[in-house]
N, C-alpha and C positions, 0 to 999 in steps of 0.2 A: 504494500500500500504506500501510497505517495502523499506525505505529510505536507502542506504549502506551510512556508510561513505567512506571518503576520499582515504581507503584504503584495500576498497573492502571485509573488511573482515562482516562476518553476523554472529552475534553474536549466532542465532539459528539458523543457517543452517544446522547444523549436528546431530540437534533432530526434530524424528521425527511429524509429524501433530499428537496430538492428537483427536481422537472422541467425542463429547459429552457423547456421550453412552459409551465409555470405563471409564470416568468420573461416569455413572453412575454404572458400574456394581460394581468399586470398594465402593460407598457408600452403596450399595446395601452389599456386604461382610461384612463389617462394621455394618451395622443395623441388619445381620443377628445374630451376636455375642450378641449383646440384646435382641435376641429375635422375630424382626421382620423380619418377612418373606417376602421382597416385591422384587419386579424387575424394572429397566427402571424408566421410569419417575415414578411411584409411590413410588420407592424408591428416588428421589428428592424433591418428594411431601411431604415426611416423616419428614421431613430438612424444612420446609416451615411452615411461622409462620401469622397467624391469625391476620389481623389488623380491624379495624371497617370500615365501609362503604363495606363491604365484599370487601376488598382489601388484596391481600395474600402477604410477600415478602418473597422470595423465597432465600435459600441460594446461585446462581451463577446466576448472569449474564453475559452476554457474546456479541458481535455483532450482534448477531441475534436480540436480543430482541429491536425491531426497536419501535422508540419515534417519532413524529414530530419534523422537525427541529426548533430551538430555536431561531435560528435569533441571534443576533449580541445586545450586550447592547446599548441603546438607539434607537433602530429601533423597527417597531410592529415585535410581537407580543408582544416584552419587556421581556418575560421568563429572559433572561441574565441580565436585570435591565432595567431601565428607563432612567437613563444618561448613556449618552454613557462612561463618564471617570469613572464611578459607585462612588465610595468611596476611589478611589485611591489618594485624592489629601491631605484626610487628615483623612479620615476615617467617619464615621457614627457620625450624631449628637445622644453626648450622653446627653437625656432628662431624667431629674430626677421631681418627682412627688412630691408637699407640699401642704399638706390642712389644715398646721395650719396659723393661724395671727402673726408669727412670722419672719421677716428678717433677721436675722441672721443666720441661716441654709442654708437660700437661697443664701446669699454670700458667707461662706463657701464653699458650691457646685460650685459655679462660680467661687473661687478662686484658687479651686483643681481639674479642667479639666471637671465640669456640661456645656456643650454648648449651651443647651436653659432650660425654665422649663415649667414645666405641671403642671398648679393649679389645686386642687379642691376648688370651689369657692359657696357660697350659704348656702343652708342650710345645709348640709352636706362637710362645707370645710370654708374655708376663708370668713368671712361677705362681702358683697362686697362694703360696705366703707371703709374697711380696706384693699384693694386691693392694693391702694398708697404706707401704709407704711410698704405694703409686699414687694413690689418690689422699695424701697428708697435705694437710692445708686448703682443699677442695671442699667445699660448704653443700655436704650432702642433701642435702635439704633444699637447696636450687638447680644442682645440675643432673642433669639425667643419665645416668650412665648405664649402655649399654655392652653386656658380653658379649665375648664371641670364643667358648671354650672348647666344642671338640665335643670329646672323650672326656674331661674334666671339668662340664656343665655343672654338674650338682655340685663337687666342693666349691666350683670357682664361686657358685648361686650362694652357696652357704657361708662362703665366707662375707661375701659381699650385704648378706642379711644379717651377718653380728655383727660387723663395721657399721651397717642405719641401729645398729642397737645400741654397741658400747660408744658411738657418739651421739648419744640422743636425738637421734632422727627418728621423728615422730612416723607412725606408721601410715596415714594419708600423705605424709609428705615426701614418703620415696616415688620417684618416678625412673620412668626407664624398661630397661628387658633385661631377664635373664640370660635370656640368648638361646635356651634349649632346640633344639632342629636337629631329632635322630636322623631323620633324611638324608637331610645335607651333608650330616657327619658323613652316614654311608656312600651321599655320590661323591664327596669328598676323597675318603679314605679307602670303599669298599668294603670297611668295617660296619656289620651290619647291629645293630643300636638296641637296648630296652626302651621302650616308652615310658615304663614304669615312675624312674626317677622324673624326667618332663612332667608325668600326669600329676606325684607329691607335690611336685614345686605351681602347674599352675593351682593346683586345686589351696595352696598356702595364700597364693596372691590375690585367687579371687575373695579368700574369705577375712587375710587380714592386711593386704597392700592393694587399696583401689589404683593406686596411679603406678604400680608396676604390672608388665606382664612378661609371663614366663617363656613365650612360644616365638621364635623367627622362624618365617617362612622364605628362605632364602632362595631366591631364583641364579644368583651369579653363580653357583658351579655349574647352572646348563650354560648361561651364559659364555661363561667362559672356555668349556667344552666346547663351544662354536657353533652353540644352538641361535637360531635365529629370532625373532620379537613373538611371535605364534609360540613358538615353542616353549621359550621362557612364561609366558603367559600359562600357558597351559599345563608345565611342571611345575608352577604354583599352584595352580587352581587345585590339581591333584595331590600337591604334597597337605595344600590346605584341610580338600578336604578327607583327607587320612588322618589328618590331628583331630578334625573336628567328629570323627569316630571314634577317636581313642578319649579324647577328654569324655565327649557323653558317655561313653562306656563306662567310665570312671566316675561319673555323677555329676555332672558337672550337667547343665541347661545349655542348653544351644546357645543361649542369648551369653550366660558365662563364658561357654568354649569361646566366641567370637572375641572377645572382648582379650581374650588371652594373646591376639595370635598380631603381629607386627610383620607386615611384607616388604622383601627387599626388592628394590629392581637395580639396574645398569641404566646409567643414560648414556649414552653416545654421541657424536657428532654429526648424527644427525637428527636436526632439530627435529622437524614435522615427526618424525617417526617414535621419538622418542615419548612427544606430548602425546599423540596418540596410545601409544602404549599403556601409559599410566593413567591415562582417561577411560580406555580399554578394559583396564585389571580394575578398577573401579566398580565399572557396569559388572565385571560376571561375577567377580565375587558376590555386588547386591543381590542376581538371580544365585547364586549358589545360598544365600542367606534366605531369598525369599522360600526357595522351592523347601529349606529345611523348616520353614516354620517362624523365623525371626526377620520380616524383611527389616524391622527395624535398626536389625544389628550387623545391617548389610555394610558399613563406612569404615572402608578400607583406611589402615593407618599405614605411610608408605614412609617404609626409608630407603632413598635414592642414592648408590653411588657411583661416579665417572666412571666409565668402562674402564676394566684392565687391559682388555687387552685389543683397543685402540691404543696405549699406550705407548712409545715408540722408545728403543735405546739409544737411536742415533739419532743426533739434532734433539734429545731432549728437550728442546727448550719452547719447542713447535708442540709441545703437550699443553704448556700455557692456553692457547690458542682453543684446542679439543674440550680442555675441560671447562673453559668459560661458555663455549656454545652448548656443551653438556649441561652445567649447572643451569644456565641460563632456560633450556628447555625442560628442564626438571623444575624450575619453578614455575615457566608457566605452565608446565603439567598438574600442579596440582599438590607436587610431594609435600608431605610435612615435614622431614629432616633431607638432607642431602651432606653426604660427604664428597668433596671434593677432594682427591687423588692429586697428592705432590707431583708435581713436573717430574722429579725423578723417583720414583715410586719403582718403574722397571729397573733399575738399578740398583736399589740395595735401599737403606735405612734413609729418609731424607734428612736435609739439614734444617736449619733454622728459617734459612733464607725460604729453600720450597715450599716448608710451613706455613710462612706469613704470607707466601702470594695463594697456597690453597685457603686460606681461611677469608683474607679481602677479597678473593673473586666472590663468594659470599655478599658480602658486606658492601663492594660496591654494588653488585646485581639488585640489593634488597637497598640498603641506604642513597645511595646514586641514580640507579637507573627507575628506581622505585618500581619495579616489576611486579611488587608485592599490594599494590595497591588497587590492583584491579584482580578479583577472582575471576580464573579462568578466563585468559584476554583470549586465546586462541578460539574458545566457545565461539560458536555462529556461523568459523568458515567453513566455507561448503567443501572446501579442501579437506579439513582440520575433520570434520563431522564425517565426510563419508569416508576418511581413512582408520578414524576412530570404531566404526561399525563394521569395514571389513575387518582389520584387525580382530576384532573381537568376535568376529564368526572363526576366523580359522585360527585364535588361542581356542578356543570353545572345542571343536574340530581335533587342536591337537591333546587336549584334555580328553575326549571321550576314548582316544584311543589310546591313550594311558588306562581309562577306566579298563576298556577291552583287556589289556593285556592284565588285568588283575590287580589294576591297585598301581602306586608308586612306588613301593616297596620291588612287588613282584617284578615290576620292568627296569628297576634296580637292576636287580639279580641275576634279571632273564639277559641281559647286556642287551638286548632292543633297545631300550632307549638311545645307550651309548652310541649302538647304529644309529638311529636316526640324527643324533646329532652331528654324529661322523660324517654322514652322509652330505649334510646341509654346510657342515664344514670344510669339505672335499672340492663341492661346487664354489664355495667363497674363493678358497684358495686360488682354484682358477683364474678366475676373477682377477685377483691379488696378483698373479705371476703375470698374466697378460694386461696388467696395469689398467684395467676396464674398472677396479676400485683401486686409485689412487692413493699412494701414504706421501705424504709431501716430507722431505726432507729425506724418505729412504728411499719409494720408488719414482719418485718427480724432485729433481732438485737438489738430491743427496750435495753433502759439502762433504768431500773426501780429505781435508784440508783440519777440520772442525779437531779441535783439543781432547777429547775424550773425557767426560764427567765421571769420576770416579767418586765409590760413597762404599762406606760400610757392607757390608753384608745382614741382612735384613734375616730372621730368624725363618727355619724351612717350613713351605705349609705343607699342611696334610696333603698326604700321596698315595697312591693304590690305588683309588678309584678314577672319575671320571681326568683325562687329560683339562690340562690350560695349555690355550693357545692365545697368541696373539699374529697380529695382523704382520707385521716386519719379521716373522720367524725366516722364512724364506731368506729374504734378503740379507735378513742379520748374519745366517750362516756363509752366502758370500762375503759378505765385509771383514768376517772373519779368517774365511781362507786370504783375503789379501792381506789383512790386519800380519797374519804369520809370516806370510812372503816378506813384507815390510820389514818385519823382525829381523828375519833372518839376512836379507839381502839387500837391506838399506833403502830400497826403492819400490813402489807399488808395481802391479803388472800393467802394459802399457799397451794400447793401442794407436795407430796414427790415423787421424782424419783431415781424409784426401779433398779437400774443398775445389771443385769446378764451378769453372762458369766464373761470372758475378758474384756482388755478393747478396743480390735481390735474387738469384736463382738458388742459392746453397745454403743462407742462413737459416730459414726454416729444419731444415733438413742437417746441417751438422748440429745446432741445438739438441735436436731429435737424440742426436745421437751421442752426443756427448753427455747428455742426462744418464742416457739409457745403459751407456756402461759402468758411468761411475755408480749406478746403484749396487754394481755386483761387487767396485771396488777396483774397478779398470780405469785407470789413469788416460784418458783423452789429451795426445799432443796434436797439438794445429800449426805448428809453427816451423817452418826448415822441411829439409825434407824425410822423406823415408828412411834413410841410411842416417840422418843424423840424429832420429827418435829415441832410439834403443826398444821401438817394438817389432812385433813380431809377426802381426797382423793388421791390415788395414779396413778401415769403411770409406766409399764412393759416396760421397755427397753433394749434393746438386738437383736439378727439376728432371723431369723424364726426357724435357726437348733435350738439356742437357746430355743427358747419358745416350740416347739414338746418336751422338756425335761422339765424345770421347768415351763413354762407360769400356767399352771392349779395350781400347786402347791402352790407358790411364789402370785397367786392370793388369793388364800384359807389363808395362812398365813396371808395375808393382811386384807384378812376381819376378821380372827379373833382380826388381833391387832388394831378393829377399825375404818378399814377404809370402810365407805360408798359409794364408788364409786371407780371403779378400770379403767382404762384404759389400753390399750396397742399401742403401737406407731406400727403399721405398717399396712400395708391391712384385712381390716376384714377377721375375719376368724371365728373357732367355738373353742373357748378354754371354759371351764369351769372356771366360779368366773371374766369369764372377762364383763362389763357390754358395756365397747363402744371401739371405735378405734379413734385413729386421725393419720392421714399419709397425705401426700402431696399428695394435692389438694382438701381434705375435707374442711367444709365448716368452716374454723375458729373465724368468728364470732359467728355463732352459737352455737358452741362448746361451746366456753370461755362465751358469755352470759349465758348459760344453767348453767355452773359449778357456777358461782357465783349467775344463783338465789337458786343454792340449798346449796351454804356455807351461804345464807343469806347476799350478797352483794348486797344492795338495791340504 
C-alpha cells in the first residue's frame, strides 16, 4: 500500500509500473554482450548463485517472493528474536573465550567491555582446581560465566557451584551455563557420554538457580566437521531434541527441559547467510517447542561464535576483516551473546593485543555502529525472509533424517553422519582448490613476503571423533612445503613469467598468474630473462590474439633456455611447446602441488 504524505504529493507517481520481465529482457541484452545467449527467466537464472543444501540466491527479489510470516520479537514462532525488546536495551552479551589458568586476561576483558566468559575447563583448558583463581576478583554475581568441560562437566559444574557459595552469590543471582552437551562431547571425542550427571545438574538449576542453565546444545563440531548451515541447523534440532527426552524422562516438564538448554551456532563471512540461519534455528526450534506441548517455551537463547574455520594462518590479520562481518551478522541475526575469535586464534594462545581488537569489534558494532538498536533490521527483506524459510525447510529436512537414522546418538555411532558431513565437505573443498570460494590472503592475494605471526601453543582439543577442518588447509600444506625449501635452501621455488605483447594485452593475465602461484608458495619472477630467474618452469602470459602470434614460438625459446615445463594462463587450447594451462577455475591445488613435486619441493 502507498502511504501519500501530508501533501499529496507521490513521489513515483509519474513513472511508470515496471514489469519483471522488462527487468528481465534488459539483463538478458547484457548477458548477451558476453556471450550468453539466454531469454526470460533463464537469463535471471544466469545472475543466480549456487549455495549448498541446493539453495540458489538469486540476484532480485521483489514482493512476490512470498516467506511465512515472522511474527513479532518475543512471540512464536520467535524468527524476529526471542525477547520481545531483543538487544535494544544494551546490546548482545559480548562473551569472550579462556582456556588458560591465568586471571588476568580475564579481568582485562571484564574491565574493557567482556560481559560474561566462556571457559575451557578440563583436560583440554583450565584444570578444574584452578577454576577459583581463574575467576578471583570477578564479581560472580554480575558476570555470567559459561563452561565448556568435556568429560569433566560435572566436577568442573561442581566446582563452579561452591565458588557462587563460598562467595556469597546469592542463588537467583548466578547466571550462565554449565556447559553439559554429552553429544558434543561424543562428536567431539567419539567418547560416547552418561546423561545421567547433565540430567542431576539440570534438574539442580531448574529447582534452585533460575538464571543458570545446565545444557549447551552445541552445533560447531558439525560445523566444523564441514557441515554446511542445513546441516548444522539440523544436528541441533536433533541433539536438542535428545536432551529434551532425557530431561522429561528425568522429571523434568517440557517447559523446564527448555528452559535448561543454550544453542551454539558459527557465524561466518557470510553475512545474508548467517542472519538467516539464526532466524532459521529460531522458527524450528518454536515448532519443535510447539509440537511438544510448550509453544511458549519455544525462545531460543543463542550463543554465536566466528567460524573457526574461516579462520586463516597466513595473512592473519585479514581475520580482523571475517570476524567483524561475522559478529556484525550475528547481531543482526538476533544472537544474544556472541564471541568473537582472536585474529590469531588458528595459531596458538592469542595475545593481549588480539584480545582487545576481538572484544571492540563488539563494542564498536553495539556502541558505534549502534546495530543494536533496531531489532531484527534484516526482518522485511524479501531476500533476508525467503532465505530465512528455505533455510529452515532443509535444516528441518536434515533433522528428520537424523530422526531416520535413530536419534543423534545412533548417527553418532553409525559414522553416517560423519558421511554426510564428509561428503558436503568434499564438495566445499572443491570449490576451495579451484578458487570458485575465494580465501583472500591464501588463495587470492597471498603475501609470500609476510613475517610469520608466531604465538604460544594453545592447549589440544578433544580428538577421536568428528575431524576440524578449515578453509586454507589445502593451501596451508603448500606454503608449507615451500616454507621447508626456504629452510633448507635459502630461497622459495620459483617460476618465471613470460609477459607478451603490451602491457594492456598481458597484465590481466600475468596478475592471474602471479596470484595463483604464490598461493602454493611459488615465487613469481617478471623481470630479466629466463636464464637469469633461477626457475625452472615458465607461464605464457598475454591475450589469445596475442599467443595465435608468439605463444608456439616464445614456448620453443623457453624450452631451449631450459625450461622444463611451460605453461600458458588462459583456456586450453593447442599451441605447440605449451605443456599445461591454468585459467580461472582450474583446479589450483592440483596444479601448484604437481609443479613442486616436479621442482623437487618435498
Amino acid at each position: 500500500m502507498t502511504v501519500l504524505p501530508d501533501d499529496g504529493l507521490e513521489l513515483a507517481g509519474e513513472f511508470p509500473d515496471v514489469p519483471h520481465e522488462q527487468w528481465q529482457r534488459l539483463v538478458a541484452g547484457v548477458l548477451r554482450k558476453s556471450g550468453k545467449d539466454v531469454e526470460g527467466a533463464e537469463a535471471e537464472e544466469a545472475l543466480s548463485t549456487a549455495l549448498e543444501d541446493g539453495l540458489r540466491t538469486r540476484p532480485l527479489y521483489t514482493a512476490h517472493d512470498s516467506a511465512p510470516e515472522p511474527g513479532l520479537p518475543g512471540f512464536a514462532p520467535f524468527v524476529r528474536g526471542g525477547r520481545p525488546e531483543g538487544n535494544t536495551l544494551g546490546g548482545w552479551d559480548v562473551r569472550q573465550r579462556h582456556t588458560v589458568a591465568d586471571g588476568e586476561p580475564v579481568l582485562a576483558d571484564l574491565e574493557n567491555g567482556v560481559t560474561s566468559l566462556w571457559l575451557g575447563v578440563g583436560d583440554s583448558g583450565i584444570p578444574v582446581p584452578e577454576l577459583g583463581r581463574v575467576l578471583d576478583g570477578v564479581y560472580l554475581d554480575l558476570v555470567s560465566v559459561v563452561l565448556d568441560a568435556g568429560s569433566d562437566t560435572e566436577p568442573a559444574a561442581r566446582e563452579l557451584l561452591r565458588l557462587y557459595q563460598e562467595r556469597g552469590v546469592a542463588r537467583d543471582a548466578a547466571r550462565g551455563n554449565l556447559g553439559a552437551d554429552p553429544l558434543g562431547h561424543q562428536a567431539r571425542s567419539g567418547q560416547r557420554g552418561d546423561f545421567a550427571p547433565a540430567a542431576g545438574l539440570a534438574r539442580q538449576c531448574a529447582e534452585e538457580y533460575p538464571g543458570l542453565r545446565a545444557l549447551t546444545v552445541d552445533a560447531l563440531p558439525y560445523h566444523e566437521a564441514g557441515g554446511s548451515a542445513a546441516q548444522e541447523l539440523g544436528c541441533s534440532l536433533a541433539t536438542a531434541v535428545a536432551y529434551l527426552r532425557e530431561l522429561t524422562g528425568a522429571g523434568l516438564s517440557v517447559e523446564q527441559a527448555c528452559a535448561q538448554l543454550e544453542f551454539r551456532y558459527a557465524a561466518t563471512a557470510d553475512q545474508f547467510l548467517t542472519i538467516a540461519k539464526l532466524r532459521a534455528a529460531r522458527r524450528l526450534w518454536a515448532r519443535v517447542a510447539e509440537v511438544c506441548g510448550a509453544p511458549r517455551a519455544g525462545a531460543q537463547l543463542q550463543h554465536v561464535v566466528t567460524s573457526p574455520v574461516m579462520m586463516t594462518r597466513r595473512d592473519p590479520w585479514v581475520n580482523m576483516l571475517r570476524t567483524t562481518i561475522a559478529t556484525l551478522a550475528a547481531g543482526a541475526g538476533g544472537a544474544d551473546a556472541v564471541t568473537v575469535l582472536p585474529f590469531d586464534h588458528a595459531l596458538g594462545l592469542p595475545d593481549a593485543f588480539a584480545r582487545r581488537i576481538a572484544r571492540n569489534t563488539s563494542t564498536i558494532l553495539i556502541e558505534e555502529s549502534h546495530l543494536s538498536r533496531v531489532i531484527d533490521p534484516a526482518g522485511g527483506s524479501w531476500y533476508v525472509e525467503r532465505l530465512t524459510d528455505e533455510l529452515a525447510h532443509a535444516g528441518w529436512e536434515f533433522f528428520q533424517r537424523i530422526e531416520r537414522l535413530g536419534g543423534m546418538a545412533a548417527a553418532l555411532r553409525s559414522g553416517d553422519l560423519a558421511q554426510d558431513l564428509a561428503d558436503t565437505w568434499q564438495a566445499r573443498s572443491g570449490r576451495l582448490a579451484k578458487r570458485r570460494e575465494p580465501v583472500t590472503g591464501v588463495s587470492e592475494f597471498p603475501h609470500l613476503a609476510e613475517k610469520p605471526v608466531v604465538r604460544d601453543p594453545a592447549p589440544e582439543p578433544p580428538s577421536g571423533g568428528l575431524p576440524r577442518v578449515r578453509r586454507d588447509e589445502a593451501y596451508e600444506e603448500l606454503r608449507a612445503r615451500s616454507d621447508a625449501h626456504l629452510a633448507a635452501t635459502g630461497s622459495r621455488p620459483r617460476i618465471f613469467l613470460a609477459a607478451l605483447g603490451p602491457a594492456a594485452a598481458h597484465t590481466a593475465r600475468l596478475t592471474f598468474a602471479s596470484n595463483l602461484f604464490q598461493a602454493g608458495g611459488i615465487e613469481p619472477v617478471t623481470e630479466g630473462t629466463f636464464e637469469e630467474s633461477g626457475a625452472a618452469e615458465a607461464v605464457l602470459c598475454s591475450s589469445d590474439a596475442v599467443y595465435e602470434e608468439q605463444a608456439e614460438a616464445t614456448a620453443g625459446a623457453l624450452k631451449a633456455a631450459g625450461a622444463s615445463h611451460v605453461f600458458l594462463a588462459g583456456r586450453p587450447g593447442d599451441h605447440a611447446g605449451v605443456d599445461s594451462y591454468v585459467f580461472a577455475g582450474c583446479d589450483a591445488v592440483a596444479v601448484l602441488s604437481a609443479t613442486l613435486d616436479r621442482m623437487g619441493v618435498s
